[in-house]
N, C-alpha and C positions, 0 to 999 in steps of 0.2 A: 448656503450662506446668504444673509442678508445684506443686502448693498449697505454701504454705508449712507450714500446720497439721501438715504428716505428717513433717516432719524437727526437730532437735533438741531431742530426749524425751529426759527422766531421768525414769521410771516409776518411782518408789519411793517411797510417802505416808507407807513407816516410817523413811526415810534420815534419819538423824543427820546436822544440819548443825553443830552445836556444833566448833569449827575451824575451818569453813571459811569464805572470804572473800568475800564477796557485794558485786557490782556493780547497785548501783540506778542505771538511767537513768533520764535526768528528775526535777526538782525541784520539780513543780509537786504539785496534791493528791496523787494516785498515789503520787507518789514518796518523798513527806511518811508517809503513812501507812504504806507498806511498811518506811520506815526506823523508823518508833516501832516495828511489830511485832518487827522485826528487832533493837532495840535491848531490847524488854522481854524476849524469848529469850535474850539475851545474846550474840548473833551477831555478829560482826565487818560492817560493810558501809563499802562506798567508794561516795560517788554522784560520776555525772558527767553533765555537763550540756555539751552540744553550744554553748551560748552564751559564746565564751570573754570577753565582757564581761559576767559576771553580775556583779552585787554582791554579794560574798560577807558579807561585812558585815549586808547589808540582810537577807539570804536566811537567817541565822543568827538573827537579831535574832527574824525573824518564825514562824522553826520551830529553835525548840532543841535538835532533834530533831540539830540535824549538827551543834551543839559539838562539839567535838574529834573529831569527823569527817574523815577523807582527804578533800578534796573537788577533783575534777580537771576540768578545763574546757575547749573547746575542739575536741579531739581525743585519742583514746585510741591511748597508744603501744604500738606491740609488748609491750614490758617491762612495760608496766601489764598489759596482758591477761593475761600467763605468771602471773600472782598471783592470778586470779580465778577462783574453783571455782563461783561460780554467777553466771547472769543475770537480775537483774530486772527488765525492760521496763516502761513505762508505755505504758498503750493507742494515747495520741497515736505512739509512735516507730513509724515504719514496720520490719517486719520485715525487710526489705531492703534496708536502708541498706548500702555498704559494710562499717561498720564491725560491722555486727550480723553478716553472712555470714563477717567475720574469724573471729569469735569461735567462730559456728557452725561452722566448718572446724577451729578447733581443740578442737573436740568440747566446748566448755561449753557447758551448759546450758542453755536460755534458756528463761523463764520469764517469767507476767505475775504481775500482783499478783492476780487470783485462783487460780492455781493456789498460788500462796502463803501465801493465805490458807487454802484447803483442808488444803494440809499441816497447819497450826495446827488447823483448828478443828476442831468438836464439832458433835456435832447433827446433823438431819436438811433435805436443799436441797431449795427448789423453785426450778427456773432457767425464764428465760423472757427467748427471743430471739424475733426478727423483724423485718422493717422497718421496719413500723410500728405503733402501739399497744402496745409493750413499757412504757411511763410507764405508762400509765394500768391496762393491766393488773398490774402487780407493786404496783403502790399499791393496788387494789379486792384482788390474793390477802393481799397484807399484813392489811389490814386486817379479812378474814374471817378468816386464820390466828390475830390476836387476838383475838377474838372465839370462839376456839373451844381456843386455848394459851395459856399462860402465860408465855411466853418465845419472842418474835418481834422477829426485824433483817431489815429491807429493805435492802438492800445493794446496791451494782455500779453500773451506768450509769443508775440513778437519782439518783446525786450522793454515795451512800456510799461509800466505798471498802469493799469486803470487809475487806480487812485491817485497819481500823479498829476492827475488831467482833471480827474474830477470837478471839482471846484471850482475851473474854469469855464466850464461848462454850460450853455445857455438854452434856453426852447431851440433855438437855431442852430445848433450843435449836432454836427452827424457824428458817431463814434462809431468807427468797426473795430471789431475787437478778434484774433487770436484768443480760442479758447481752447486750453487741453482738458483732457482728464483729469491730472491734478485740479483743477479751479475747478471744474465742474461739478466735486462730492461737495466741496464749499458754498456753493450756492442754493438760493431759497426763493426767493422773489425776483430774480436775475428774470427779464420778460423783453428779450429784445423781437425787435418788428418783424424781420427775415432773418430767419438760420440757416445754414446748410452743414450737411455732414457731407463730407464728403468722400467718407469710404473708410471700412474698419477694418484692419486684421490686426491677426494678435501682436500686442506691446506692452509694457507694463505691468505683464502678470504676476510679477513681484511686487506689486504695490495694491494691484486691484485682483488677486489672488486666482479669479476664475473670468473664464472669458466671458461667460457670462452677465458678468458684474461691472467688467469692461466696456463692454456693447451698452447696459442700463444705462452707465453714466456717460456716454456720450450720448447716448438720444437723450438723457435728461436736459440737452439744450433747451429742447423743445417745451418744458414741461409746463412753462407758462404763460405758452400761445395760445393766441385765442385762433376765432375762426375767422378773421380780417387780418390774420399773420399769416406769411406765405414762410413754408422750409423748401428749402433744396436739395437734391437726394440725386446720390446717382445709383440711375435704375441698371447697370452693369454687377451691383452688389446687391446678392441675392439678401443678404439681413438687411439693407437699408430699402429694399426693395419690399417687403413686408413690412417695414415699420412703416413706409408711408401709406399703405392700406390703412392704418389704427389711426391717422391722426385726423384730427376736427378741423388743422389748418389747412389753408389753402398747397400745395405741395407743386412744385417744379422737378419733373427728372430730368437727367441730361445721361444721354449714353453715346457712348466710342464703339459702337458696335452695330446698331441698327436705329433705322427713322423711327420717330416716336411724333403720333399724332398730334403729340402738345409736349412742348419745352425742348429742349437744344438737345441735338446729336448731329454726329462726324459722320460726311458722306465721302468718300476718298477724301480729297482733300480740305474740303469743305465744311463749314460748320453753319448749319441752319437753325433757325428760331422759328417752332411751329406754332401758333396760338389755337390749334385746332380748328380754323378757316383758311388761314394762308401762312403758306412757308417761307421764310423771309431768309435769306442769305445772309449773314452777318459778315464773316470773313473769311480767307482762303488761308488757313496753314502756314503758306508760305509767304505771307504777308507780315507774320508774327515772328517774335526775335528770341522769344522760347521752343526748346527742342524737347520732343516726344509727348506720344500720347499722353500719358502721362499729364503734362502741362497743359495739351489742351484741353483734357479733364477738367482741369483747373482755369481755363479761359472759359469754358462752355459755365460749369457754376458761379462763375466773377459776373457773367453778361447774364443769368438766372437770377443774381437776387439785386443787379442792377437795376434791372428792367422791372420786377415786381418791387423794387425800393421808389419805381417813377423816372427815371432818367433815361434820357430819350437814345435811340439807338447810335445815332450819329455820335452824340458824345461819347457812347461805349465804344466805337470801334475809332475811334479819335486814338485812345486812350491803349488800346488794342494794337494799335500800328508802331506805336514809340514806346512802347512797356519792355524793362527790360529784365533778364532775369535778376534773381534777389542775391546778393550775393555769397558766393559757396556754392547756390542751388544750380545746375550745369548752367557756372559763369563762363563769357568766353572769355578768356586769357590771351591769348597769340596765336599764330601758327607761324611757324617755319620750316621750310622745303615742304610744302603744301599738308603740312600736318596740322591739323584744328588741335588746340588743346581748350576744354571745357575743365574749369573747376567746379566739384560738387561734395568738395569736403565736410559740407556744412548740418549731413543728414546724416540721421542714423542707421545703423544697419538694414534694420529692416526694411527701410526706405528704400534703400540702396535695393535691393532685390526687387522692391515692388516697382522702382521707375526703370530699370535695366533691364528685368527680364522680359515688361512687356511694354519696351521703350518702339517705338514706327517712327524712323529717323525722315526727315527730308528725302526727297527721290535719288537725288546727288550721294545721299549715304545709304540709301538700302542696299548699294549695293555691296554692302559689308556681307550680306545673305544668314540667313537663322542660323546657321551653325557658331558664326562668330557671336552672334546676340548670345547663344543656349551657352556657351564656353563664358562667355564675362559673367554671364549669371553666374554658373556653376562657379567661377572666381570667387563673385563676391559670397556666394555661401563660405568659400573655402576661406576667407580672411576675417571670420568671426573667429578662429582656430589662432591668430595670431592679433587680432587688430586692436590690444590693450596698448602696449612698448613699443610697434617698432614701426617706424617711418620711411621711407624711400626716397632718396633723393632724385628729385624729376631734374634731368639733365633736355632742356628745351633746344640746345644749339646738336644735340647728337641724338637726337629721336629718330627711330629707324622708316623708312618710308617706302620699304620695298613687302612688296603683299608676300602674305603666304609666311609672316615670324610668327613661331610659334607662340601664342599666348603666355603660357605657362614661363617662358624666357623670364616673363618681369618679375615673377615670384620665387622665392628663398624654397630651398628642395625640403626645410625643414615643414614648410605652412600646409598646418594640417588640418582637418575639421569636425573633428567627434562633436557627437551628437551634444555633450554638455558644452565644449565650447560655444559650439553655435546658442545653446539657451542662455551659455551667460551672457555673450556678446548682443543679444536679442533685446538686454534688459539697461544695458547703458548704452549713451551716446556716443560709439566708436563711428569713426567717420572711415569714407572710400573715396579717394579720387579718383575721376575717372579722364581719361585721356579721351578722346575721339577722332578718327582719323579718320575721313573720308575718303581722302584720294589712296591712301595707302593699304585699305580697308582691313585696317588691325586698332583694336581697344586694347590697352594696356591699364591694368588698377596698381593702384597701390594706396598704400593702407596708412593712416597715422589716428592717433587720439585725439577728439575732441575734447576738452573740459566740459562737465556740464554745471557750465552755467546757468544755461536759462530758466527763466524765473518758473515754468509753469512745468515743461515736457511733453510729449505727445497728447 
C-alpha cells in the first residue's frame, strides 16, 4: 500500500489564493477555525459536512463564521467539485474516503488545516509528533519557549487549532505545535525549525491501515528540513533509532537507558546534556513535579529541541522546576490516610500500557517492586475488554491503605480481554485512571470513556 501522505501536493507557500474557491470539510472545531482564517484573508470557501441532517440553523447560530456561507451536506456532487480549487480537510476525515480520492483524481489539492495555516503564518515552528507524550511535551516546550520569547502559541492537537492563531502571527512569533498522524497525511510544505518524534508504536491502524504507513507518516514531520534544522529522536526506539541515520538534519537522541556521547540521557536519577565535549547536568528527577520515566522521556526531548531552538539552559531548568503535569496526564488530585491519588484519565489505551508498564516511580514508590508494576500492566491490558460503558466510582475518603489488597479487588469478575477487544480498544480513546499509592504500595485502575474529541488523535 501506498501512503497517502505522498500524493495530492500543491507545493507553493507563495501561491495566491485570493480567487479561488476553497472546500472546507467538516464543521466541527477544525473546520470552524479554517473558515474564520479563510474568511479574515478574504477567501471564498464552501463547507461540507457529510451529516446531511445537520442543523443548519443551529450550526450558524453557534459559529457565524458560515453566515452567508455555501453550505452543502450530505454528499458532494460531481458539479460541486468542478468549482473547487482547494481542499481543506479536517484531521478526523479520513483521507480515503471515496469522495476525497474523487477529488484527489481530479488533481485538487487537498490539504489539512495546518498546512493552512503555515501558508498564513509568520514566525519560527517547533513541531512535535509521537504516540505518546506529545500533550505534555508541547505544553512543558511552550511554556519554556515563554519564558525565554515574547510571543509564543501552542497550537495543533493540543486543542488549538493552528489556524486560529495564524494570522496573528508575526516574524517574532514562536509557535509549537502538537502534531498527530491525522494532520500529518495533510501536510505539504509544513517546514518547521526543530521536530521531535518521540517514539512510535502501533495506533491508528484503522485509519493508516499498516504499521508501516503509520511510522511513514510520522517521520514525514521531518520531510522539509533542511540541514540547519535539528529533529529529536529517542534513541531507546529502535525505528526512530534508524530513521535518524537517513536524515540530512542535524538530529538529538535522548535515552532512559544509557549515556549517549551527545544529547540527553537518564543516569539514576539524573538527567545530563552531552555536547560531545562536556556533560552538563541539567536536572535531578526528583526535582521535577512529573512522575515516571516515561515523562522524563519527555523532559529530556523538551530540554533537546530547547536548547537546539537557542534557549539558554538556566531558563530550561527554570521552567523544569515548576512545570506541572498536563491535566489527566498522571495529574495529582489528593491523598488521603497517606494515599497519593494521580489522575491520568486523559490517555489512550495504549498509552496507558506504554507509561505504566515501563513507568520508574520516585525511590519513595519503587518500593511498590515489579511484580505490582507487571500486574497494573497486565490490568491495563485487561480493561481494553471492558473500557467502552463502564466507569468506577473512586471513593477517596475509603481508599484502602494497608499493603498486600489484591489488585484484581478493583475490577468487575466479568472484565475480560480477548485478543479483538483489546484491538478495538487500541483504536479509540478509552481512557484508565490510575490511582498510586506509595505508602501503601498498591495501584488500583479503573476504567471510564473518553469522548474523542480532539481535533487531530495520536
Amino acid at each position: 500500500m501506498t501512503c497517502r501522505i505522498r500524493t495530492g501536493d500543491w507545493k507553493d507557500k507563495t501561491m495566491n489564493l485570493e480567487g479561488k474557491r476553497v472546500l472546507v470539510v467538516g464543521s466541527g472545531k477544525s473546520g470552524v477555525a479554517a473558515a474564520e482564517l479563510l474568511r479574515k484573508k478574504g477567501i471564498t470557501f464552501v463547507l461540507f459536512d457529510g451529516n446531511k441532517d445537520l442543523d443548519v440553523t443551529a450550526l450558524i447560530e453557534k459559529n457565524p463564521v458560515f453566515a452567508g456561507a455555501e453550505i452543502l451536506l450530505g454528499e458532494l456532487a460531481p458539479e460541486d467539485m468542478a468549482r473547487i480549487d482547494l481542499v481543506v480537510l479536517s484531521p478526523g476525515v479520513p483521507t480515503d474516503l471515496p469522495m476525497v480520492n474523487e477529488l484527489r483524481n481530479r488533481q485538487i489539492p487537498i490539504w489539512g488545516e495546518i498546512e493552512l495555516a503555515y501558508h498564513f503564518a509568520k514566525g519560527r515552528i517547533i513541531a512535535i509528533t509521537g504516540t505518546n507524550g506529545k500533550t505534555t511535551t508541547t505544553s512543558l516546550v511552550g511554556e519554556i519557549m515563554a519564558n525565554y520569547f515574547d510571543d509564543v502559541k501552542v497550537v495543533g492537537n493540543i486543542g488549538i487549532p493552528y489556524t486560529s492563531v495564524a494570522a496573528d502571527t508575526t516574524e517574532d512569533t514562536v509557535t509549537v505545535a502538537e502534531i498527530s498522524s491525522f494532520q500529518l497525511e495533510t501536510t505539504h510544505e509544513f517546514a518547521p525549525e526543530v521536530t521531535a518524534i518521540l517514539n512510535i508504536t502501533p495506533d491508528h491502524l484503522n485509519r493508516h491501515h499498516t504499521m508501516e504507513c503509520y511510522i511513514e507518516t510520522k517521520e514525514s514531520i521531518t520531510k522539509n528540513q533542511t540541514a540547519g534544522d535539528t529533529c529529536v529522536l529517542n534513541y531507546e526506539d529502535e525505528v526512530l533509532r534508524r530513521f535518524g541515520e537517513t536524515l540530512q538534519t542535524k538530529v538529538v537522541f535522548f535515552s532512559s537507558k544509557r549515556r549517549l556521547e551527545k544529547g540527553l540521557y537518564l543516569d539514576g536519577e539524573d538527567i545530563f546534556y552531552a555536547d560531545g565535549t562536556t556533560d552538563t547536568k541539567v536536572i535531578n528527577v526528583n526535582e521535577l513535579n512529573i512522575l515516571g520515566k516515561h515523562n522524563y522521556e519527555n523532559v529530556m526531548a523538551a530540554v533537546g529541541m530547547s536548547v537546539s531552538f537557542g534557549v539558554p539552559m538556566d531558563k530550561i531548568v527554570e521552567v523544569l522546576k515548576r512545570f506541572q503535569a498536563v491535566e489527566h496526564r498522571i495529574e495529582y488530585v489528593t491523598e488521603k490516610r497517606g494515599v497519593k491519588f494521580y489522575n491520568d484519565s486523559g490517555i489512550g489505551f495504549n498509552s496507558c500500557v506504554f507509561a505504566y508498564s515501563s513507568s520508574q516511580f520516585r525511590p519513595s514508590q519503587t518500593e511498590m517492586g515489579q511484580t505490582a508494576l507487571e500486574s497494573v500492566a497486565a490490568h491495563i491490558r485487561m480493561a481494553a475488554g471492558m473500557a467502552k460503558n463502564i466507569a468506577f466510582p473512586l471513593d477517596f475518603n475509603s481508599a484502602p491503605t494497608a499493603a498486600g489488597v489484591p489488585l484484581q479487588s478493583s475490577l468487575p469478575p466479568s472484565m475480560t480481554a480477548t485478543r479483538d477487544a483489546k484491538e478495538n480498544a487500541s483504536s479509540k480513546r478509552c481512557s484508565v485512571r490510575i490511582i498510586v499509592v506509595p505508602s501503601s504500595r498498591l495501584i488500583l485502575p479503573s476504567v471510564a470513556k473518553k469522548s474523542d474529541a480532539a481535533i487531530g488523535s495520536s
